[in-house]
DRENDO-1510 file (C-alpha; in Angstrom, 1 decimal, always signed):
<recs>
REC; n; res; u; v; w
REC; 1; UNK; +2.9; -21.4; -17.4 .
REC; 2; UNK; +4.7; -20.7; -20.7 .
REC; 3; UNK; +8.1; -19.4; -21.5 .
REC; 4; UNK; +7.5; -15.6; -20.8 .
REC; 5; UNK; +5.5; -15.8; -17.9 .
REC; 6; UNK; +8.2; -18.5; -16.1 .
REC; 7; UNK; +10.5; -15.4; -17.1 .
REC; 8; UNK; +8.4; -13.4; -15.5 .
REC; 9; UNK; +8.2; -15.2; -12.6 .
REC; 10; UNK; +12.1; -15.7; -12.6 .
REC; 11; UNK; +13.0; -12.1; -12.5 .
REC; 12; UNK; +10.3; -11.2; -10.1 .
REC; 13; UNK; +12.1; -13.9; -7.7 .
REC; 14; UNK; +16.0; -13.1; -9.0 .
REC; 15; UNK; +15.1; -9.5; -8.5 .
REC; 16; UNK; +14.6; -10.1; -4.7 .
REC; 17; UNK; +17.9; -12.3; -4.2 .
REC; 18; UNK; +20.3; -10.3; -5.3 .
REC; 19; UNK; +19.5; -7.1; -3.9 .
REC; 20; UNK; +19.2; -9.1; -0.9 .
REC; 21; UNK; +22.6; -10.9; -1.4 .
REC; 22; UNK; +23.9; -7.6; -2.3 .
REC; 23; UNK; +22.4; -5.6; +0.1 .
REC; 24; UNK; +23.8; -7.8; +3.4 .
REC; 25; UNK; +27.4; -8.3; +1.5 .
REC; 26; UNK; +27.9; -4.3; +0.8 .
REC; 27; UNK; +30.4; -2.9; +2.6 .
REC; 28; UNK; +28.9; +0.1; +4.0 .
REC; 29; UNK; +25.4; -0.5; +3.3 .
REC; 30; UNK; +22.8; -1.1; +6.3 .
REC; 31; UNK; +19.6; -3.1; +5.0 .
REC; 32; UNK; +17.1; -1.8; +7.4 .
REC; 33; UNK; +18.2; +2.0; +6.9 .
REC; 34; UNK; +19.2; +2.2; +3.4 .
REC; 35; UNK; +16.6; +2.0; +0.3 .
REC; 36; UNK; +17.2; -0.8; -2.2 .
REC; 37; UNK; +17.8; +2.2; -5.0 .
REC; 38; UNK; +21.1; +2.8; -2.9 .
REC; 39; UNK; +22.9; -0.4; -4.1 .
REC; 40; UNK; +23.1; +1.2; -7.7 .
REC; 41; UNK; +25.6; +3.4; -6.0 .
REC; 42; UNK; +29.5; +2.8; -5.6 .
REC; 43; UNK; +31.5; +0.6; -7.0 .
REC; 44; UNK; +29.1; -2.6; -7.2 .
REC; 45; UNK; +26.5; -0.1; -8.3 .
REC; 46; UNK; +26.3; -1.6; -11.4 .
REC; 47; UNK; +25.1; -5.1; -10.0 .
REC; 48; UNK; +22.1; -3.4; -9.0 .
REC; 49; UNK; +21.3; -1.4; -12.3 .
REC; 50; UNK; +21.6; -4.4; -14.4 .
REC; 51; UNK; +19.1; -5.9; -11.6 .
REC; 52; UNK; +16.6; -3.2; -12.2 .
REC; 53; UNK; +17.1; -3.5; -16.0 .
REC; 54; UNK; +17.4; -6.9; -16.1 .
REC; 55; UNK; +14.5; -7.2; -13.8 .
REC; 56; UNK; +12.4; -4.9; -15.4 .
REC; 57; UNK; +12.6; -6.4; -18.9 .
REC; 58; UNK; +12.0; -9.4; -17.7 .
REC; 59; UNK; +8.8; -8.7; -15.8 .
REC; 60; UNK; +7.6; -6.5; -19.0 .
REC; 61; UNK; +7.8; -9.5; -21.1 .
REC; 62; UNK; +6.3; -12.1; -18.7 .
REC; 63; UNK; +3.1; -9.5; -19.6 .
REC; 64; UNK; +3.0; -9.9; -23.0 .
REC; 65; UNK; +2.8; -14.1; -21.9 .
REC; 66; UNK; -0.1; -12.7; -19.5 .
REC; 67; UNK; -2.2; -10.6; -22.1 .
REC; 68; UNK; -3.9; -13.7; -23.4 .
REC; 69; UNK; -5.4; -14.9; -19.9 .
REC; 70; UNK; -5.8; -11.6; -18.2 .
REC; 71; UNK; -5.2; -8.6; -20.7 .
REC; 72; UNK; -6.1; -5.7; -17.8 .
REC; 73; UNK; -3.7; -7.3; -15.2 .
REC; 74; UNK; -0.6; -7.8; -18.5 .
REC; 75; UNK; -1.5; -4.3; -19.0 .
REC; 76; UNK; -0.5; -3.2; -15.2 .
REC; 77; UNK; +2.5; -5.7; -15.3 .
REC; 78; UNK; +3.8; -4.2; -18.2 .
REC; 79; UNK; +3.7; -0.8; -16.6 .
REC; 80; UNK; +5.6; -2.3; -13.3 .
REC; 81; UNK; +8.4; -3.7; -15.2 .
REC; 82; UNK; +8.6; -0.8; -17.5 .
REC; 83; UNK; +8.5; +1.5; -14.3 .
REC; 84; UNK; +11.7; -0.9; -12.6 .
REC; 85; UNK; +13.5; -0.3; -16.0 .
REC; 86; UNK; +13.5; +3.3; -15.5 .
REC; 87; UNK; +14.2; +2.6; -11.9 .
REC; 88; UNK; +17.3; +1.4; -13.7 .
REC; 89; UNK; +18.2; +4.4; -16.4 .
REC; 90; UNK; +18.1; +7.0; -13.2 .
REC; 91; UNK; +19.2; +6.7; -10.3 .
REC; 92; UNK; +18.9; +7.9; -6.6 .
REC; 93; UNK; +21.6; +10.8; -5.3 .
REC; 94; UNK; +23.9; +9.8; -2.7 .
REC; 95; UNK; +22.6; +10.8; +0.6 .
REC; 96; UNK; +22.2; +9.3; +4.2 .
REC; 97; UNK; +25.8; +8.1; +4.5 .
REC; 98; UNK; +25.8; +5.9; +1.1 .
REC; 99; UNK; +27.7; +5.3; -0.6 .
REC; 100; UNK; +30.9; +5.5; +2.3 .
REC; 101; UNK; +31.4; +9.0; +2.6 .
REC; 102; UNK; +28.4; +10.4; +2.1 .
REC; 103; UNK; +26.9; +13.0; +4.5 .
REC; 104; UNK; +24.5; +11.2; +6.9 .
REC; 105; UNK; +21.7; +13.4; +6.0 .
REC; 106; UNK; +19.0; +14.0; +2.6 .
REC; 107; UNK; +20.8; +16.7; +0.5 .
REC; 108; UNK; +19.1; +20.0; +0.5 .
REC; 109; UNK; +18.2; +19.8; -3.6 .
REC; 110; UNK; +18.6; +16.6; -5.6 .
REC; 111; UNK; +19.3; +16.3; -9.2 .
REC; 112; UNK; +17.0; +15.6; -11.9 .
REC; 113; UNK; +18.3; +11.7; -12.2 .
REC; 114; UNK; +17.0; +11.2; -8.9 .
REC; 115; UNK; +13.9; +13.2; -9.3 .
REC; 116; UNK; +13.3; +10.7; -12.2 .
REC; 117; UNK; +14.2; +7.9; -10.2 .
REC; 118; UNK; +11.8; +8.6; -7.4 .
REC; 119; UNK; +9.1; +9.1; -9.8 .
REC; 120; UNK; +9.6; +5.7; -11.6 .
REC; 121; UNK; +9.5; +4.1; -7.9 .
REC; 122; UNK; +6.2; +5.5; -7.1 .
REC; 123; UNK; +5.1; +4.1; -10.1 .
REC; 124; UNK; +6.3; +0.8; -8.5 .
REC; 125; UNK; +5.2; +1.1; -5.3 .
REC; 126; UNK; +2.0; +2.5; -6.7 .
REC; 127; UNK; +1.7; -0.3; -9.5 .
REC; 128; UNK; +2.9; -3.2; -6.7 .
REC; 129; UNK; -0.6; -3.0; -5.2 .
REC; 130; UNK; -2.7; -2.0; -8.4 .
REC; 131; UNK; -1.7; -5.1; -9.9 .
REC; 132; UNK; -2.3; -6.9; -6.7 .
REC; 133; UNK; -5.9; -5.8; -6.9 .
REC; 134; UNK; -6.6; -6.7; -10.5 .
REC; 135; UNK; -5.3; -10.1; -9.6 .
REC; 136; UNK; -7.2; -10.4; -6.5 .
REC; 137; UNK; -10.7; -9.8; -8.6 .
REC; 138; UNK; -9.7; -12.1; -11.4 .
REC; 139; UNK; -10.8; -15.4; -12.5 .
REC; 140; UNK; -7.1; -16.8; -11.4 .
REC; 141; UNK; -7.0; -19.7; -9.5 .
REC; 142; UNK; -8.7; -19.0; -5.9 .
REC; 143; UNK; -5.5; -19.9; -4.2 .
REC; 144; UNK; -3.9; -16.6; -6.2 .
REC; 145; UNK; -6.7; -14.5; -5.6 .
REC; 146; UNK; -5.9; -15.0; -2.0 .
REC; 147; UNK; -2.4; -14.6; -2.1 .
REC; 148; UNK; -3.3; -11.5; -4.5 .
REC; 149; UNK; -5.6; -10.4; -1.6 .
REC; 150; UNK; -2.5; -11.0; +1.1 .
REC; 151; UNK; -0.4; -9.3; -1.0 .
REC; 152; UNK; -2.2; -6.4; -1.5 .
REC; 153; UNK; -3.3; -5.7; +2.1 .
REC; 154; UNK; +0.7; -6.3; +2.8 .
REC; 155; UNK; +2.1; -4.1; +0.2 .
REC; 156; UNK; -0.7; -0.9; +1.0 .
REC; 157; UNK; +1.1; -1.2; +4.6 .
REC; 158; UNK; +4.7; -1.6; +4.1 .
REC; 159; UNK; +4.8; +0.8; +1.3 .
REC; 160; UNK; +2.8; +3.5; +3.5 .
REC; 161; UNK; +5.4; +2.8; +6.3 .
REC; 162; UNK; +8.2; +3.0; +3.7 .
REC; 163; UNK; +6.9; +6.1; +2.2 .
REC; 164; UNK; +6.2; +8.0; +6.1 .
REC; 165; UNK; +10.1; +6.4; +7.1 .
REC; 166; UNK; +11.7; +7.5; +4.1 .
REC; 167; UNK; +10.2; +10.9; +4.9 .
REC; 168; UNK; +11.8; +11.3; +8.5 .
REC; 169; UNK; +14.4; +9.1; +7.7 .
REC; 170; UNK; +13.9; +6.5; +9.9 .
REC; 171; UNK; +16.4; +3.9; +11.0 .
REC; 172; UNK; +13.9; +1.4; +9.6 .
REC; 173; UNK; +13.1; +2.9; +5.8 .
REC; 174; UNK; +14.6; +0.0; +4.0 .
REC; 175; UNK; +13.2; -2.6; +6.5 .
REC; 176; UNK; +9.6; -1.0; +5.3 .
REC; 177; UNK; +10.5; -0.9; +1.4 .
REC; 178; UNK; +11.8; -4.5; +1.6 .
REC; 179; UNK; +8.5; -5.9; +3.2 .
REC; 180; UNK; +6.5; -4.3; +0.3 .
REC; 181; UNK; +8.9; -5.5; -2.5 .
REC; 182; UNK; +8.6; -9.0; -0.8 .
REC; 183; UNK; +5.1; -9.2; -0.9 .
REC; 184; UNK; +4.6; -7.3; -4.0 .
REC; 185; UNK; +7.1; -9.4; -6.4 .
REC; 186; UNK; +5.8; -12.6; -4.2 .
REC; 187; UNK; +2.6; -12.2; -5.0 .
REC; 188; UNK; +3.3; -11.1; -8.6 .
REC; 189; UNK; +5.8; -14.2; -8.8 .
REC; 190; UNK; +2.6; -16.5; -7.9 .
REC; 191; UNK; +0.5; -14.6; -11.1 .
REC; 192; UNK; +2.7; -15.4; -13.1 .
REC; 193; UNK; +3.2; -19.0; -11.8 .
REC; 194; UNK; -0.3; -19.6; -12.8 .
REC; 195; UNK; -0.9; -18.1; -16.5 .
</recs>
């Protein structure tokens, strides 16, 4: 593992702690209700866009420390980290009672920021398993291509759960989205622990 693919590893791993630190220490915010994206919002908001910026940088570079090894799966890393950047730059509306205050309900239009933002999240959730995949069919390690293989099969379900929850807005949409952004920057996390 060199120095951009431990940094890689790092922010895949940091990335996951603090939104779950923040996430349980927000007052206001539920966990297993409320997206992830949510946290950029109120006044602690910004912990969570430097998290996605940070995050995202991070991972991007960690690709660059992949490209020699495994240039196809770099490639799809670099598009996942530039994808959480954007996650980043725009960010969701307020809706489903957060931040405090907020009606409990989706709003009836949303503005472009978030249209931006949801876009750069399905290129995460869609880029989570993608990425997965490539791993999976690599010449890694065998122990990552089954972890790849775990991951994958994990992230494909969550995410689909996520996706139908956020939908109807279930009281378990962030519970879904967490699962898949476990499993996905786990399993990415162990990549990049082995290049």
């Amino acid at each position: 593992m060199g120095p951009l693919t431990a940094l890689g590893a790092a922010a895949c791993v940091g990335f996951l702690v603090v939104f779950g630190i923040d996430g349980w220490t927000r007052p206001g915010y539920r966990p297993r209700r409320h997206p992830v994206s949510a946290l950029a919002l109120g006044p602690r908001g910004w912990l969570q866009t430097a998290n996605f910026l940070l995050s995202g940088l991070c991972i991007t570079a960690g690709a660059f420390g992949a490209w020699n090894a495994a240039p196809m799966l770099a490639l799809g890393i670099a598009v996942l980290g530039i994808a959480l950047v954007a996650s980043g730059v725009w960010r969701m509306d307020p809706m489903r009672g957060y931040p405090p205050g907020t009606p409990d309900a989706a709003p009836q239009a949303h503005s472009k920021n978030h249209a931006r933002h949801e876009r750069a999240g399905a290129v995460v959730f869609g880029g989570m398993p993608v990425v997965a995949l490539i791993a999976a069919l690599s010449d890694l390690a065998v122990p990552v291509r089954v972890v790849s293989a775990i991951g994958l099969v994990v992230v494909v379900f969550a995410a689909s759960r996520f996706a139908t929850a956020w939908e109807r807005d279930d009281p378990l949409t962030g519970r879904w989205q967490r699962i898949a952004l476990i499993a996905g920057l786990g399993q990415l996390a162990a990549v990049f622990a082995t290049i």
